[in-house]
C-alpha positions in Angstrom: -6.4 -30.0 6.7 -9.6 -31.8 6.3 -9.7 -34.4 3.3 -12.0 -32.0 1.2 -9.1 -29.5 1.2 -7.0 -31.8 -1.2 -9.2 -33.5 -3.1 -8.2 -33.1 -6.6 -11.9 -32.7 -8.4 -11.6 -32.7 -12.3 -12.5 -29.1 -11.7 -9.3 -28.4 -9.2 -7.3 -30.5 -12.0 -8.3 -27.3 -14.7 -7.8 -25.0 -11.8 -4.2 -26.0 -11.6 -3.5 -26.5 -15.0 -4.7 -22.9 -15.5 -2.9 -21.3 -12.7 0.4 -23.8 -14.3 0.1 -22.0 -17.4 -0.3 -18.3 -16.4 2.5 -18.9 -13.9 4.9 -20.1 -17.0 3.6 -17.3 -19.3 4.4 -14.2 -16.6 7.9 -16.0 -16.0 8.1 -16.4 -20.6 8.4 -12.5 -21.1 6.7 -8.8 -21.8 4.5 -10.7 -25.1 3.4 -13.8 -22.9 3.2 -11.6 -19.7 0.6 -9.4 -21.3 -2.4 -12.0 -21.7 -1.8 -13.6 -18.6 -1.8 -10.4 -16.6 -5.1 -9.3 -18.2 -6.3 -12.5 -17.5 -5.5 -11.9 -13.8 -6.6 -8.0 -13.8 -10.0 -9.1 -15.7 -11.2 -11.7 -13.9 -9.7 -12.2 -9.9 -10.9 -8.9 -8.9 -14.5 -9.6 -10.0 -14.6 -12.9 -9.3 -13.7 -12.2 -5.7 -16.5 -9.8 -5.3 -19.0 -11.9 -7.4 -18.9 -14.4 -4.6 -18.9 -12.2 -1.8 -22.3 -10.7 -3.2 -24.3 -13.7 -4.0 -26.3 -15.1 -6.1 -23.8 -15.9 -8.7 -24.9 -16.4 -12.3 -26.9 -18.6 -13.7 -24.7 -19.2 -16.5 -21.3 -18.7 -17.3 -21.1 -16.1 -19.5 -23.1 -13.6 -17.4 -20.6 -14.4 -15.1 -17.4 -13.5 -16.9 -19.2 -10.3 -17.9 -20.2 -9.4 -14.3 -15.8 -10.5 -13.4 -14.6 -8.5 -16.4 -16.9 -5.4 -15.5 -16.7 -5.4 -11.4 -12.8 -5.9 -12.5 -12.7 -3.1 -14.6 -14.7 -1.0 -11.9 -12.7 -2.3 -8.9 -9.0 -1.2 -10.8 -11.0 2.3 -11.7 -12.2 3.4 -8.1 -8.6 2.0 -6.5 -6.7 4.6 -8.5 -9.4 7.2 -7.9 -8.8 6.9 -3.9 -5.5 6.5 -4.0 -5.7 10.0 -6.1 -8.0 11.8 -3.9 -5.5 10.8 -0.4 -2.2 11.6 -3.0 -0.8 8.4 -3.0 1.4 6.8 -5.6 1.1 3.1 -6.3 4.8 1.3 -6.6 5.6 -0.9 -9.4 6.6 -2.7 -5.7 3.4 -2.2 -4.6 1.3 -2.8 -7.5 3.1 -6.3 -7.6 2.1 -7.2 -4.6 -1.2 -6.5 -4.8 -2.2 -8.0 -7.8 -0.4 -11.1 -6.6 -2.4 -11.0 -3.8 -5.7 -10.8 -5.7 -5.0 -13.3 -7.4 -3.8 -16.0 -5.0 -6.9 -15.4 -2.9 -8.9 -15.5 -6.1 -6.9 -19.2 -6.7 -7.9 -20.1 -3.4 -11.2 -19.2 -3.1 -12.3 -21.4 -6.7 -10.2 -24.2 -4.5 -12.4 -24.0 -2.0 -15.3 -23.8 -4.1 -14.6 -26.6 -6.3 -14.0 -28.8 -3.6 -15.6 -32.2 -2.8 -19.4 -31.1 -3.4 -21.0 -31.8 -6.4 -20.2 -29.6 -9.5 -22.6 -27.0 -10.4 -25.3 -28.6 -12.9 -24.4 -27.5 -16.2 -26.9 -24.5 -17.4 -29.7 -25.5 -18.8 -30.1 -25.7 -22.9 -26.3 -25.6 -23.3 -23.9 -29.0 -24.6 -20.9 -29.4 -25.9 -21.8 -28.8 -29.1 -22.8 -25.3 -27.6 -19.4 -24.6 -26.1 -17.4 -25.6 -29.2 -19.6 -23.6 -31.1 -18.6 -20.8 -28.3 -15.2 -21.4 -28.6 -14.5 -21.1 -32.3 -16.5 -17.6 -32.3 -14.6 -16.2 -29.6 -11.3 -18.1 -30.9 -11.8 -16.4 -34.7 -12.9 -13.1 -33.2 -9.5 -12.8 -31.2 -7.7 -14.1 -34.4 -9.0 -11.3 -36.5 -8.5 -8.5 -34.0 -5.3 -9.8 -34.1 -5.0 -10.1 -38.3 -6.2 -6.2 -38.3 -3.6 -4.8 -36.2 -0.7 -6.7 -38.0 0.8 -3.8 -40.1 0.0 -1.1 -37.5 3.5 0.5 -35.8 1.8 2.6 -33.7 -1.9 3.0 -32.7 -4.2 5.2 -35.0 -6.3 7.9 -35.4 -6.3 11.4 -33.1 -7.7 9.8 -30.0 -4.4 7.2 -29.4 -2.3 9.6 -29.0 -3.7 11.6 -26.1 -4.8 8.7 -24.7 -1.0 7.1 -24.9 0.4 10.2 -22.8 -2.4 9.9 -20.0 -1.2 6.1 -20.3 2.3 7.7 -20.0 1.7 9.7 -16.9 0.2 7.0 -15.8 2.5 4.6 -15.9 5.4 7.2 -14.6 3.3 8.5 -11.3 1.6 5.4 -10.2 -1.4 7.6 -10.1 -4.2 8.8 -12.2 -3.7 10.9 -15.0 -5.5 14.3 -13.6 -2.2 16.1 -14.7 -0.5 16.3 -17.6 2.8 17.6 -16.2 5.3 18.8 -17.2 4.4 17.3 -20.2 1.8 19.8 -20.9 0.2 22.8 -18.2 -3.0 21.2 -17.7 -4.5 20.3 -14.0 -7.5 18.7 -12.7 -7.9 17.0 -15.9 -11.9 16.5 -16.1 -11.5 13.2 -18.3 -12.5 10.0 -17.9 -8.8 7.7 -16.8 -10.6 4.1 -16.4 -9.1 2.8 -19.2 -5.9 4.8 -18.7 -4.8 3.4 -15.3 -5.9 -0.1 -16.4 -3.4 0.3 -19.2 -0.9 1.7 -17.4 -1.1 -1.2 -15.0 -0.6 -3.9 -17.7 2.6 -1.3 -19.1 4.2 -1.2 -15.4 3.3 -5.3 -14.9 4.6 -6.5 -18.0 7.2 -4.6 -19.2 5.9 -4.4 -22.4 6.6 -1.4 -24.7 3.3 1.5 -24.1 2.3 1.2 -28.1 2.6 -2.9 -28.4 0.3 -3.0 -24.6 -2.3 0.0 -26.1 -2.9 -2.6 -30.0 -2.8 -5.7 -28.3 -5.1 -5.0 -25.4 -6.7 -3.1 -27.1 -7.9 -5.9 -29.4 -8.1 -8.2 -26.8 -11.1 -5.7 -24.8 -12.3 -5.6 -28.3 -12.5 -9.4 -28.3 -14.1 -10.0 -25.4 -17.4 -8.3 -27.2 -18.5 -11.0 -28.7 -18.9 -13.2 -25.4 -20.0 -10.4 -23.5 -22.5 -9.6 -26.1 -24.1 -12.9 -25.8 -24.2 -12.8 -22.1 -26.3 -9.7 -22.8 -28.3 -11.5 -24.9 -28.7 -14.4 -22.1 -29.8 -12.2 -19.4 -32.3 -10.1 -22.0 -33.9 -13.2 -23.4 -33.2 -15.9 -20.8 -32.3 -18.1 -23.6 -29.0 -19.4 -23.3 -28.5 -20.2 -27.5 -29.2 -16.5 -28.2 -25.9 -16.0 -26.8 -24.3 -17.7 -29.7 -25.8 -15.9 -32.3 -25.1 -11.9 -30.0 -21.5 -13.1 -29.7 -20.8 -14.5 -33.8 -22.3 -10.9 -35.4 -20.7 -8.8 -32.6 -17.5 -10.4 -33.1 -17.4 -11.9 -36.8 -20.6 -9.9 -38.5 -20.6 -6.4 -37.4 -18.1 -3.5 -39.2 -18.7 -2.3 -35.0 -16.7 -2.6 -32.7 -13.9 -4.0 -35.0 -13.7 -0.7 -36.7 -12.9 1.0 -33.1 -9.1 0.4 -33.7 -9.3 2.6 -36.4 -10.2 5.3 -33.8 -8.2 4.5 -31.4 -11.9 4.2 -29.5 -10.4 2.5 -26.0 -12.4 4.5 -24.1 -15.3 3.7 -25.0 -14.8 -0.3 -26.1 -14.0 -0.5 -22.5 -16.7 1.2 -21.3 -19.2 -0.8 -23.4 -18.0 -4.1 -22.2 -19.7 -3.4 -18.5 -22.8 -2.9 -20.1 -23.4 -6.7 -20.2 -22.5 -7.2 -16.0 -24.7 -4.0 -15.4 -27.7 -5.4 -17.0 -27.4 -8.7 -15.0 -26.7 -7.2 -11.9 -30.0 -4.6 -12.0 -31.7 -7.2 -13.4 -31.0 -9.4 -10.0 -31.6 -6.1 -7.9 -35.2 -6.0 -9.3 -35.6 -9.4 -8.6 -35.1 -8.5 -5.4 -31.7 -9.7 -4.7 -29.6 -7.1 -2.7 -25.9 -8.2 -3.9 -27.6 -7.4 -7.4 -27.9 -3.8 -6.5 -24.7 -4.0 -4.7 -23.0 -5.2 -7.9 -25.1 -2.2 -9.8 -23.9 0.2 -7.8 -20.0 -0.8 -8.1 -20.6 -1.6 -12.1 -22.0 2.4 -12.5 -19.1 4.2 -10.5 -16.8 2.5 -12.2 -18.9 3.1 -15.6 -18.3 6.8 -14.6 -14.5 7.0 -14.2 -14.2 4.8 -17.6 -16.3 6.9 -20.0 -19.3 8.9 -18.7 -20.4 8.7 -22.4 -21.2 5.0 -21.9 -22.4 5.4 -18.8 -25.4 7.7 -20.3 -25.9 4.4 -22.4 -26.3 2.3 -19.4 -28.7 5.1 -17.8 -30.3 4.8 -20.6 -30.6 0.6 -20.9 -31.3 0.7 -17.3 -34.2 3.0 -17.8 -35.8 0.6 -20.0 -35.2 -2.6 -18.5 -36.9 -0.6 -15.3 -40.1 0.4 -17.5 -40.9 -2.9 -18.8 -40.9 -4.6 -15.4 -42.8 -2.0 -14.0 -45.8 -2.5 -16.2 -45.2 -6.3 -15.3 -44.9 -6.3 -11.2 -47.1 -5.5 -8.7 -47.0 -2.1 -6.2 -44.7 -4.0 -3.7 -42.3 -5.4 -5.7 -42.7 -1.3 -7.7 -41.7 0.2 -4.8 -38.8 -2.5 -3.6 -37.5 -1.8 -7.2 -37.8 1.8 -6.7 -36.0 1.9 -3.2 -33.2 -0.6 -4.4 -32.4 1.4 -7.4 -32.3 4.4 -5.5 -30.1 3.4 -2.9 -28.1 2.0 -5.4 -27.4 4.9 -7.1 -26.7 7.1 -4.2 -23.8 4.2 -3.7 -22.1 4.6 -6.5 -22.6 8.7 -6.3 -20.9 8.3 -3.1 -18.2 5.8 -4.7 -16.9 8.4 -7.2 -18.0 11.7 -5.2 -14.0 12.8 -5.8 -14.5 12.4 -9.6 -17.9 13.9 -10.0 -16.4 16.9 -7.9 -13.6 17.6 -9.8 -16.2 17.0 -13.2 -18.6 19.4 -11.5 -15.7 22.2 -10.8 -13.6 21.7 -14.0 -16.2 21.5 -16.6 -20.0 21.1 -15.5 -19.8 24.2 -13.8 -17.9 26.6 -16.9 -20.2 24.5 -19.0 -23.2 25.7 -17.4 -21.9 29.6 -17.1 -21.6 29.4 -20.6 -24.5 27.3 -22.1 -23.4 28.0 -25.9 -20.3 26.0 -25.1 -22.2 22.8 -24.8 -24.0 23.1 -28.0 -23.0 21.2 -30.7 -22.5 22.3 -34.5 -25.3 21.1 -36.6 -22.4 19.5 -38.8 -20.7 17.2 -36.0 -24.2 15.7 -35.0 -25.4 15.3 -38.3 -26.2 11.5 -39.4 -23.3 10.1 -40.5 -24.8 7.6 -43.1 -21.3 5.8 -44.1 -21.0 4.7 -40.7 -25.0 4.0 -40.0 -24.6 1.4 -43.0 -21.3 0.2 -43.5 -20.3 -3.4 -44.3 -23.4 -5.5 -43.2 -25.8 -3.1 -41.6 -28.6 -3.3 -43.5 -29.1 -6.7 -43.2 -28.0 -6.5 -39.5 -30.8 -3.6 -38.6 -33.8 -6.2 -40.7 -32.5 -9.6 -39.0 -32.8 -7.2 -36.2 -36.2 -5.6 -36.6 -37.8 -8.8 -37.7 -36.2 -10.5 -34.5 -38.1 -7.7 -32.0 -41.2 -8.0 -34.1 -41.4 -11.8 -33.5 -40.4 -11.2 -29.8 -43.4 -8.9 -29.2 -45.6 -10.9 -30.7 -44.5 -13.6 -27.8 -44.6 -10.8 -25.5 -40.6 -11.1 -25.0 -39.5 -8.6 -22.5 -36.3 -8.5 -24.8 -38.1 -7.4 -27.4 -39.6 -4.2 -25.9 -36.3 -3.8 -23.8 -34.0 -3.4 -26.6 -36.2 -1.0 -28.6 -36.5 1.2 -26.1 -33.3 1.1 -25.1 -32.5 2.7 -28.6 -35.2 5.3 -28.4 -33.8 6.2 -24.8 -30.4 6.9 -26.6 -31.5 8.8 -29.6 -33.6 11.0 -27.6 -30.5 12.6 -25.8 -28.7 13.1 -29.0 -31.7 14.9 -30.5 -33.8 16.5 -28.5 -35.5 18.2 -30.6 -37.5 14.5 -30.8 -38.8 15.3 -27.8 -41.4 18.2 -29.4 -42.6 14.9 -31.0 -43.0 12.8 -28.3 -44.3 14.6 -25.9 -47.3 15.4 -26.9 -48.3 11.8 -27.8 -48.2 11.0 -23.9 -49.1 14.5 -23.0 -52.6 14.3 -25.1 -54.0 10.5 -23.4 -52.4 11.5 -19.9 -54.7 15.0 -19.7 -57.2 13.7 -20.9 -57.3 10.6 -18.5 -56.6 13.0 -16.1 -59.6 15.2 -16.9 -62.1 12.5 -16.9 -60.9 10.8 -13.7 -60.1 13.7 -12.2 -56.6 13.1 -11.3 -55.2 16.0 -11.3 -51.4 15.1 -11.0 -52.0 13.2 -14.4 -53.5 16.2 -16.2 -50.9 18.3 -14.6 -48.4 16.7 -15.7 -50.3 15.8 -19.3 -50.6 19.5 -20.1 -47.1 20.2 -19.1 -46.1 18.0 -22.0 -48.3 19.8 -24.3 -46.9 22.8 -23.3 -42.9 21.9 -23.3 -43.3 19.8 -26.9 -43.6 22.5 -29.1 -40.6 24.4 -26.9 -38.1 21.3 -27.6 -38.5 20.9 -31.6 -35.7 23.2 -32.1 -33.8 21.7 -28.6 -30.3 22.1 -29.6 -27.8 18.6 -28.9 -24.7 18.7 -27.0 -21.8 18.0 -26.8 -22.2 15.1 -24.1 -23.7 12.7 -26.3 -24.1 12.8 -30.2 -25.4 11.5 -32.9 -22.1 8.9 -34.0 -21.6 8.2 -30.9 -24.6 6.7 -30.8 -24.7 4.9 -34.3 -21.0 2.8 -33.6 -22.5 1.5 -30.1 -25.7 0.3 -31.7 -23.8 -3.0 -32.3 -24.8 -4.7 -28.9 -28.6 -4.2 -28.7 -28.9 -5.3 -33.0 -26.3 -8.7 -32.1 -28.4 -9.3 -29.2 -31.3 -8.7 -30.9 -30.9 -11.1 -33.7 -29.5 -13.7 -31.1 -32.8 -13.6 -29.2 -34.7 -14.0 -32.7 -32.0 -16.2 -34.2 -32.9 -19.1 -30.8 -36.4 -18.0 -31.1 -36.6 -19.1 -34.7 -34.8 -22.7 -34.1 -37.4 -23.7 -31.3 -40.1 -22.6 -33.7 -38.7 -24.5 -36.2 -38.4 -27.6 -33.8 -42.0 -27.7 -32.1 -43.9 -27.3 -35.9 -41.2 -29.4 -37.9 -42.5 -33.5 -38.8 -40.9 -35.3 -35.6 -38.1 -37.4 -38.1 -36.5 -34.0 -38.7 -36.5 -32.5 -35.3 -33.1 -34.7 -34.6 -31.4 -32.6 -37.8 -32.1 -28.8 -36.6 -29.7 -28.8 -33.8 -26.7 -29.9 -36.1 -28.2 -28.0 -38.9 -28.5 -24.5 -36.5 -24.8 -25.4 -35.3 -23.2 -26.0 -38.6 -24.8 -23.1 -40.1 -23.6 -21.1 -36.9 -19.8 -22.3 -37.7 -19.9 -21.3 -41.2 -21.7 -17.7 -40.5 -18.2 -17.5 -37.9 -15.6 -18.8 -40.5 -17.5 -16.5 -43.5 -16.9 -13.4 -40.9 -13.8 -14.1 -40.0 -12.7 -14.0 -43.4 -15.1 -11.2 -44.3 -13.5 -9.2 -41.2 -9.7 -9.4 -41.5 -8.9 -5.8 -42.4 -11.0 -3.2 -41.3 -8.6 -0.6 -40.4 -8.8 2.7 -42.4 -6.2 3.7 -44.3 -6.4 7.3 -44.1 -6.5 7.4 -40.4 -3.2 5.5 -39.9 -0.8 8.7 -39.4 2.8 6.9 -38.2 4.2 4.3 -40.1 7.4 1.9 -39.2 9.4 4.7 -40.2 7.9 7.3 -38.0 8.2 4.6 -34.8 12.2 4.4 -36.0 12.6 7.8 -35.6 10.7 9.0 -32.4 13.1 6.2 -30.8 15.9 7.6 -32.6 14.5 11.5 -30.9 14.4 9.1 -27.6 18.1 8.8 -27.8 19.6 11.4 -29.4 18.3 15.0 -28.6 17.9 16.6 -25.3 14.6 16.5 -23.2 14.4 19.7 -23.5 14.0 19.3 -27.5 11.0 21.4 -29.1 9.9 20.1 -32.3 7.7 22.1 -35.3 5.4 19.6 -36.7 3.0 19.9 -39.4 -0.4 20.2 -38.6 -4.1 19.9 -40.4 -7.5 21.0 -39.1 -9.6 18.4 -37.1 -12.5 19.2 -35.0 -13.7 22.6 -33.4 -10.6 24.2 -32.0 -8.3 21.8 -32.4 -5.7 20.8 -35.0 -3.6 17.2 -35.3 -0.8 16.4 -37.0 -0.6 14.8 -40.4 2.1 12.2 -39.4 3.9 10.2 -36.8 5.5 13.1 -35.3 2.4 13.7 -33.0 3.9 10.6 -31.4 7.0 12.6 -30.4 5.0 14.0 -26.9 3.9 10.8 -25.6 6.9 8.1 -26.6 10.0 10.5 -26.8 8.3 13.1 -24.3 9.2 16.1 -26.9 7.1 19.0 -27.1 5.7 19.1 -30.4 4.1 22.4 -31.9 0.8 20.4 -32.6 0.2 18.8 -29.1 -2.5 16.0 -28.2 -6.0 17.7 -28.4 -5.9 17.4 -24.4 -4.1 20.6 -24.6 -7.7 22.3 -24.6 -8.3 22.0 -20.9 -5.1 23.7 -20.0 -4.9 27.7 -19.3 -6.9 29.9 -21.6 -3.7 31.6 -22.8 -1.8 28.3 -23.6 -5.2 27.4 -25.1 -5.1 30.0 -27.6 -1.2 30.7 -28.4 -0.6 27.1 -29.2 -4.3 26.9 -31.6 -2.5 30.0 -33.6 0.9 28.2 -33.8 -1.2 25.3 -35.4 -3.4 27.6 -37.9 -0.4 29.2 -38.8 1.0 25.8 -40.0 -1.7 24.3 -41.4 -2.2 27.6 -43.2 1.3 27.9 -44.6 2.2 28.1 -48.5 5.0 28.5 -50.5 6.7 31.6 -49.8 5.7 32.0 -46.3 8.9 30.4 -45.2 10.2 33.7 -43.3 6.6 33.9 -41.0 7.2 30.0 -40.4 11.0 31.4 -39.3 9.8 33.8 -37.4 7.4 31.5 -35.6 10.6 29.0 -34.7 12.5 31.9 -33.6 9.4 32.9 -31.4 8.6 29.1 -29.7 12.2 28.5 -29.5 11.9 25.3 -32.0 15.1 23.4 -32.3 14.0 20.9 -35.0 11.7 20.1 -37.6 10.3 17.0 -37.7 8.5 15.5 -41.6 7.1 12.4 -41.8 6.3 10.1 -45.0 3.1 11.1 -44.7 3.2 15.1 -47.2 1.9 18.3 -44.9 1.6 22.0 -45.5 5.3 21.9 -44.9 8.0 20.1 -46.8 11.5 19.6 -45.7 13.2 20.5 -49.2 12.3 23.9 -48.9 13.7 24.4 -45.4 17.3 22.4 -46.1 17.8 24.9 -48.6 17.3 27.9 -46.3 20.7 28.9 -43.8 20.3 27.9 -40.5 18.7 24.2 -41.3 21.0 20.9 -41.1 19.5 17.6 -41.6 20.7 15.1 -38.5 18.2 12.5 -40.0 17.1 11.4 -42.8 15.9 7.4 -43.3 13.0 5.7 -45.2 10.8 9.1 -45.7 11.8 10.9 -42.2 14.0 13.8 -42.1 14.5 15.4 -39.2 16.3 18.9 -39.2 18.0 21.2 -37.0 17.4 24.8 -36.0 20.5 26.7 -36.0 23.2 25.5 -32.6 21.2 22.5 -32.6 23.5 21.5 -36.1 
């Protein structure tokens, strides 16, 4: 072996202390494997790509965005083959392979910290800037942490049908497109991304399915705030912005902390390959083609994690192409154009099985029935709570004020990020469109007309003609207006960390040269008390009211687990929730994905199963939620019909309360502990 080959460089020395270290932790146990495996899953598989498809980043945070999102993708698109060819992935075989990714992705840093010179550090960034980077992302894992603490079970409606796909998951080695024989749904048209990520760390670790859903969880939620600034580093090209995007994304912002509330996995994990995306399409334009290479990876992987977020992404991309059109020549236009194209047809043929199955299962009933996609005026109405909550206000100023400054440098940034916004709006109310229309319609005919270029007045009237047709365009479902509104986190922290490093270097070329030594250390301690104020400011953020299963509930699911037969059908209580469906008003929605009991209430997933189990299980649940007292024989006759065998209440009160059952015949309470009873349906006693 040449000499090179064992060198130890200071940077081999960190390589094996870091390799030491998650080598101890995977041998420690489930709570220490769990870190080090998403360490592994996160970063080896995008790394190892990365290099293949040069250039690498410029700095180091756009890198570990472009590792985590090509990571993310990479996991997403193996599962989707695998599916598509029916073939299960061992816990044997998953071993192996993610050993193998990441001793090649050990060996290739080896090689490439070998005896050549280090990389120069980035410019603009010290140690003072790293330290700085640290304690933000250090106090943003530590109150993810803090806000999950009293949690037993994930929240909210959304964590429990995405804990069964986890489930399935986890069971088939495969991707979640059925539900069976937990519940008669096939072809499942919804997004599994996240689901087979999770389901990896579940099968790697060993780590109890609700414990790997919170902490991962918080740890994707983490990662925002240095993903955020290396957003804000390829936006604004200024490597301090990224300290400011990364402390109000992680310490500042109510969003995405309040995700766990949720149970929002989808789409925190879908938002975190925003950042890679917008570096890699930024390098494509640039005219490098690993950058479109990397886009194209980065968008069919966006698809397969949430195709909500991938609208987002359309949307960013958009605008990051419109600003550099106005700014490039023809050639360099038409390069863009061909690079973008050609990368999109990639990633159309990376997930042609998905978009297939998407077309087939619900594009295609969607479009024979195009009431079905519009939305009720009351779900995609402003939500104004969440549009200001916490800090918001001052968030959206610091914001505005930041993009005002930037234009008046002419900062791409600052024209990107706006119209990043406005691209996202528009699809959740078209009806803006009658609006805007018009305004481009109006100059483009009329330039058109005088220059006699007929394309442009053609296509100048047509947007006269269509705005007044779209002020009543109706949204859908695909994209609405909340949606929206809790993403709008990334473009305002990276905003105000374009205008926050703007504003310093102002401040240091018009300041009397004695003071321009103190602005550095006065920007950075200020930066280190905004992070400790937010990380006490952001604590506790999880919503009280959205918390349905308590310590209690967790107890006696795994008491179900052990003592009742698989076969077990439970009557749960139940609540309206949103269109169709119902959930449950306590921890015994939990019962379907943890103890694998039919519950009378299932996940909301049940939706895309057959119309007939569709609609008998949504008048079990109105018939719950609309019991009162002295409709105890039609709830009777409803256990009689479903064949229920027990009767699950949680602390939590419901339309139904055990008291008045355990003094009807044919009820016998088998448990009863810390606000749970449990009873049983006549043989079942």
């Amino acid at each position: 072996m040449p000499a090179e080959g064992l060198q130890l460089t200071p940077a081999r020395r960190v390589l094996i202390a870091a390799t030491a270290c998650i080598v101890a932790a995977l041998l420690a146990g489930p709570a220490a494997r769990l870190p080090a495996l998403m360490i592994i899953l996160l970063v080896a598989p995008g790394y190892l790509v990365e290099r293949a498809l040069p250039p690498p980043g410029p700095h180091p945070l756009e890198r570990l965005a472009l590792w985590v999102g090509l990571s993310l993708a990479l996991i997403a698109l193996l599962y989707q083959w695998l599916w598509l060819f029916g073939i299960a992935l061992s816990d044997a075989g998953l071993t192996l392979l993610v050993a193998g990714v990441a001793l090649a992705a050990v060996a290739r840093a080896w090689q490439e910290h070998g005896a050549r010179p280090p990389d120069a550090a980035p410019a603009g960034t010290t140690t003072v800037y790293w330290v700085l980077m640290a304690l933000i992302c250090g106090l943003t894992l530590w109150t993810r942490f803090e806000q999950i603490s009293a949690l037993a079970l994930p929240a909210w409606v959304d964590s429990v049908h995405h804990a069964l796909m986890v489930r399935v998951a986890t069971e088939t080695g495969m991707a979640p497109s059925s539900l069976e024989p937990y519940m008669p749904v096939r072809e499942l048209p919804y997004h599994w991304g996240y689901h087979v990520f999770t389901a990896s760390l579940v099968r790697l670790s060993q780590l109890a399915l609700p414990e790997t859903m919170l902490w991962s969880g918080q740890i994707l939620n983490a990662l925002h705030a240095p993903l955020a600034g290396a957003l804000a580093i390829t936006l604004w090209r200024r490597p301090w912005a990224a300290l400011g995007a990364a402390a109000v994304a992680g310490l500042i912002s109510f969003m995405p902390a309040y995700y766990v509330s949720w149970g929002r996995y989808t789409q925190l994990t879908g938002l975190l390959l925003l950042p890679g995306l917008a570096w890699a399409w930024q390098r494509g334009m640039d005219g490098c083609r690993g950058g479109w290479m990397q886009a194209a990876l980065l968008l069919a992987g966006l698809s397969l994690i949430h195709v909500r977020v991938l609208i987002f992404g359309l949307g960013m991309l958009a605008a990051m192409s419109m600003v550099r059109a106005v700014r490039v020549g023809r050639p360099q236009l038409r390069a863009a154009i061909f690079g973008a194209t050609a990368a999109g047809a990639a990633a159309l043929a990376l997930t042609a099985p998905w978009l297939a199955m998407l077309l087939r299962r619900a594009l295609l009933p969607a479009m024979a029935r195009p009431a079905s996609l519009v939305l009720d005026g009351g779900y995609n109405a402003i939500n104004l709570g969440i549009l200001w909550v916490g800090h918001n206000p001052w968030l959206a100023a610091l914001a505005l004020l930041a993009l005002l400054g930037g234009l008046r440098r002419r900062a791409t940034a600052a024209a990107v990020l706006p119209l990043w916004v406005a691209l996202l709006l528009v699809p959740a109310n078209p009806g803006l469109l009658g609006y805007v229309l018009p305004l481009f319609g109006l100059p483009l005919a009329l330039y058109g007309a005088r220059e006699r270029r007929w394309p442009a007045l053609a296509l100048g009237v047509a947007a006269l003609a269509a705005g007044p047709l779209l002020f009543r365009a109706p949204s859908t479902w695909l994209i609405n207006n909340d949606a929206v509104i809790i993403s709008l986190f990334l473009p305002i922290s990276v905003a105000i960390g374009g205008g926050a490093a703007s504003f310093v270097i102002w401040v240091q070329h018009r300041a009397p040269a004695r003071l321009c030594p103190a602005i550095g250390p006065a920007a950075a301690t200020l930066i280190a008390v905004l992070a400790i104020w937010g990380a006490s400011q952001l604590r506790s953020v999880v919503n009280e009211s959205t918390v349905l299963a308590t310590p209690a509930d967790r107890a006696a699911v795994e008491w179900v687990a052990a003592n009742t037969p698989g076969d077990a059908r439970f009557l749960i209580n139940a609540t309206h929730w949103l269109g169709a469906a119902d959930r449950a008003t306590d921890g015994g929605w939990w019962l379907l994905p943890l103890a694998g009991r039919w519950t009378s209430t299932p996940p909301v997933l049940f939706t895309y199963g057959p119309p007939e189990y569709v609609r008998a299980t949504i008048e079990r649940s109105e018939a719950l939620e609309a019991y009162r007292p002295g409709d105890e024989q039609a709830i009777r006759d409803l256990i009689a019909r479903d064949g229920i065998d027990y009767l699950y209440f949680g602390p939590k009160p419901g339309p139904l309360r055990p008291e008045v059952f355990t003094a009807l015949p044919g009820f016998t309470t088998v448990y009863s502990r810390d606000g749970v009873t449990i009873l049983a349906v006549g043989s079942q006693s």
